[in-house]
C-alpha positions in Angstrom: -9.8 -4.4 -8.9 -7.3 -3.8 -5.8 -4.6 -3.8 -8.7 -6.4 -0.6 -10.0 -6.8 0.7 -6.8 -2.4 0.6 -5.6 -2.0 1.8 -9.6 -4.6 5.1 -8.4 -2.9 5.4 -4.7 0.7 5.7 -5.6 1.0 6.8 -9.4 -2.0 9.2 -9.6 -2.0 10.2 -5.3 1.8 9.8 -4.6 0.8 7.2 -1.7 4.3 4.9 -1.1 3.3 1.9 -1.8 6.5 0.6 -2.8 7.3 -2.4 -0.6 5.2 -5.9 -1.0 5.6 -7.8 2.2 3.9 -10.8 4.1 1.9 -10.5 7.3 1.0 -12.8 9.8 -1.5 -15.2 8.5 -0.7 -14.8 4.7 0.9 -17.6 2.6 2.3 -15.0 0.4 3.2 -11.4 0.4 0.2 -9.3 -0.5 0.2 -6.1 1.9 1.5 -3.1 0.2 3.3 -0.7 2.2 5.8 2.3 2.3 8.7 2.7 4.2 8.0 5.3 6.6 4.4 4.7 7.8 1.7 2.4 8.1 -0.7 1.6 5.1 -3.7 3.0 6.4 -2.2 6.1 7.8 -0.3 7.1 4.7 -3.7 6.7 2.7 -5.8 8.5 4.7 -3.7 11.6 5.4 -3.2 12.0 1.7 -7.1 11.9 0.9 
């Protein structure tokens, strides 16, 4: 479902998402991010 849910934020909400990248504690990069500012931020400011 989270696959849905990154598809929703930044194709149908224009949330950056763009970047993939690993954070401490993850085997493999699974935090989706944009450039500018953090996850959580740029998600809440656009809803």
């Amino acid at each position: 479902n989270s696959r849905d849910a990154i598809y929703w934020l930044s194709d149908e909400i224009n949330v950056d998402l763009s970047n993939v990248v690993l954070l401490g504690g993850h085997s493999h990069a699974r935090t989706h991010k944009g450039d500018k500012l953090p996850p959580g931020f740029a998600i809440v400011s656009v809803l």
